[in-house]
N, C-alpha and C positions, 0 to 999 in steps of 0.2 A: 528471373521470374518477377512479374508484375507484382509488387507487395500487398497489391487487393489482393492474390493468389497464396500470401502466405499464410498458411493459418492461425487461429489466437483462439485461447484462451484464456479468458476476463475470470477473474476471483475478485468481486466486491464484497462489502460487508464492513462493518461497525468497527470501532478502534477495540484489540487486543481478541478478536472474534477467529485470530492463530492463520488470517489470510498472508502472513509471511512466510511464516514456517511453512505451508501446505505448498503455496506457490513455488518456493527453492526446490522440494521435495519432488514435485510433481516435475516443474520445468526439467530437475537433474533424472528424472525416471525418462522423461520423452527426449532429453538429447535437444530440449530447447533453450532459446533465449529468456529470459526474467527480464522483469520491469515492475520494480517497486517504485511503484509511482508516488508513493508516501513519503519515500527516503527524497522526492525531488522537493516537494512542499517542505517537508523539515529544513530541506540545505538553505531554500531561501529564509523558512524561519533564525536559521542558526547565523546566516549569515546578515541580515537583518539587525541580528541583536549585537553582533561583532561592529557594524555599525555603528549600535545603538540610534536606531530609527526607531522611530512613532507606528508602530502595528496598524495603527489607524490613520497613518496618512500613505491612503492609493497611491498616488503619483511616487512617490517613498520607494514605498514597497517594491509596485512594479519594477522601475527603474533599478532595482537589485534584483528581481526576476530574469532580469534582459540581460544583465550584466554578470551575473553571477556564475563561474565555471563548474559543473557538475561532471564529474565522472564516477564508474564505477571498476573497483579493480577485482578482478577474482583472488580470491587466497590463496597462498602457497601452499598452506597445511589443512585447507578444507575445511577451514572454519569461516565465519560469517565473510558475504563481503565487505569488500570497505567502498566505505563512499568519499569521496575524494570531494572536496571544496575550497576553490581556487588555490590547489595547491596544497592543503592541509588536510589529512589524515581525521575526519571529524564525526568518525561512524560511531563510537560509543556517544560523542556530545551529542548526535541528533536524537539518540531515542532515549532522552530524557522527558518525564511528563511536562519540562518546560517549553520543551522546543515542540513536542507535540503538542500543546496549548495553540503555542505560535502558530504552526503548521494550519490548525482548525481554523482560526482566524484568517488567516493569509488568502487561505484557499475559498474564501468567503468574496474576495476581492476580482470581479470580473477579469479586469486587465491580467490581474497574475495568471486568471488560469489561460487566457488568450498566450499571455509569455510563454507556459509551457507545456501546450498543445502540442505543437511540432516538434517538439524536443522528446514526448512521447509515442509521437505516431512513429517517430526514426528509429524507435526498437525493435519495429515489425522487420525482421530478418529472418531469411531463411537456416533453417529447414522449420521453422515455426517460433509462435512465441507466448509464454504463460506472461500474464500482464498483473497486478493486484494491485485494488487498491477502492475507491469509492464509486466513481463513475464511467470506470474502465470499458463494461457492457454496455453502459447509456450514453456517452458520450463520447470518448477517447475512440473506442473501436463498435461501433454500434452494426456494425457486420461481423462481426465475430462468431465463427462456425457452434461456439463452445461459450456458455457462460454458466456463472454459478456464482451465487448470494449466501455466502456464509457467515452465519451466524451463533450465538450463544446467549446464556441469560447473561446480565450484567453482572450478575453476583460471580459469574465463574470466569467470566472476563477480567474483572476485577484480584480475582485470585491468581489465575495465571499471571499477569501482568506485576504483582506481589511479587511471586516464586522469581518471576525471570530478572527482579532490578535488586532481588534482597543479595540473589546469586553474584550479581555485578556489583557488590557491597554498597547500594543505594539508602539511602533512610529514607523508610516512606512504610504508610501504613495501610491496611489494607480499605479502613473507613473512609479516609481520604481517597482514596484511588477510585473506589466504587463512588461515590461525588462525583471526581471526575469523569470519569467514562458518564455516567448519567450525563453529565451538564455536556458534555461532547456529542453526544448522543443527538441529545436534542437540537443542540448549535447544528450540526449537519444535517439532521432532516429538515430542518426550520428556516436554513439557506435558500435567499430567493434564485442563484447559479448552479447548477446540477448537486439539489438535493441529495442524500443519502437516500435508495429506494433501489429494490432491485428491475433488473429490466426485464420486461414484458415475456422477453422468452427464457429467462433465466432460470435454472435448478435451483431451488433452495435447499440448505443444509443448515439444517441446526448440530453444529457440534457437540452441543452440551453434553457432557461426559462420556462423550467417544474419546477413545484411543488415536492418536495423531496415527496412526499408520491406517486407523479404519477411515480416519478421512481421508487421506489421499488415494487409497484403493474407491472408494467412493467416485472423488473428482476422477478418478483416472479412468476407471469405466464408462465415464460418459464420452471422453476422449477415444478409445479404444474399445470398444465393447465387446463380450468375448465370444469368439464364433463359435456357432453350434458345432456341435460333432457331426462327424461325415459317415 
């Protein structure tokens, strides 16, 4: 099958706005592929810092973009995947709010995202594929049959993101956090390289105090919608 043929579904939206969770959820209901396009930006963030390169120097950067080995492994026991970097097991170091700093930065940087365009597009496999991440519907796949713009207030974004690093025994507070996301926020709509903004044909969902199960029946109606009675 032609991979323009295959179909996708794009989940963009804002940092901690639960487009990971929804996406595994959805992807593993339709029997499709994932592509956490975040967890790719993190690895060069995390890899980057294993370096210890200059966030701000391009040529730097990219040049670990290029070089840098990224896989992903499914889990044994059904729990998260791992993300594999060159070799190292580095899925709990990437979703730390530092490497997520990194990540917002990095992805600011033209050449990085030109590095890992085609490294995205090569997840389009059949029998489909659920994609998330920023500019997934505007960029990466701007044919995509299915897209949807999820979102939340910062305030609950902020909270969630609390619950899920206190869980991982993380120290961090919830004032700080909510900062963050603000200031991330803005750094990614404010990006003169594909913006944060949803695309023209895009579903919006504000999440805010939905049930993680009332989103994904949401997303998943759009995908599948339910046939009238006969």
């Amino acid at each position: 099958m032609s991979p323009n043929l295959i179909p996708v579904l794009t989940i963009d939206g804002p940092s901690g706005s639960g487009k990971g969770t929804i996406a595994s959820r959805v992807a593993d209901a339709l029997g499709w592929h994932l592509l956490d396009s975040g967890a790719l930006y993190r690895a060069v963030g995390f890899a980057a810092g294993m370096e210890g390169l200059d966030l701000s120097d391009a040529d730097a950067v990219t040049r670990c973009a290029q070089t840098t080995r990224i896989s992903f492994r499914d889990p044994k026991d059904g729990g998260e995947t791992r993300v594999i970097i060159n070799g190292l097991d580095a899925t709990d170091d990437i979703r730390t709010e530092t490497c997520g700093a990194a990540a917002s930065a990095i992805a600011a940087i033209p050449s990085v995202r030109a590095a890992l365009f085609d490294k995205q597009r090569s997840f389009r496999k059949a029998p489909g594929l659920v994609a998330d991440g920023r500019d997934m519907g505007t960029v990466i796949f701007p044919d995509a049959g299915h897209k949807v713009f999820l979102t939340a207030s910062a305030e609950e974004r902020a909270r969630r993101r609390y619950k899920q690093l206190k869980e991982k025994g993380l120290g961090v507070t919830l004032a700080a956090l909510l900062r963050e996301i603000q200031a991330r926020d803005l750094r990614d709509a404010e990006r003169p390289v594909a913006p944060l903004k949803p695309a023209a044909d895009a579903v919006l969902i504000d999440s805010t105090g939905m049930p993680i199960d009332a989103v994904v029946a949401a997303v998943l109606v759009l995908v599948r919608p339910p046939r009238a009675d006969r």
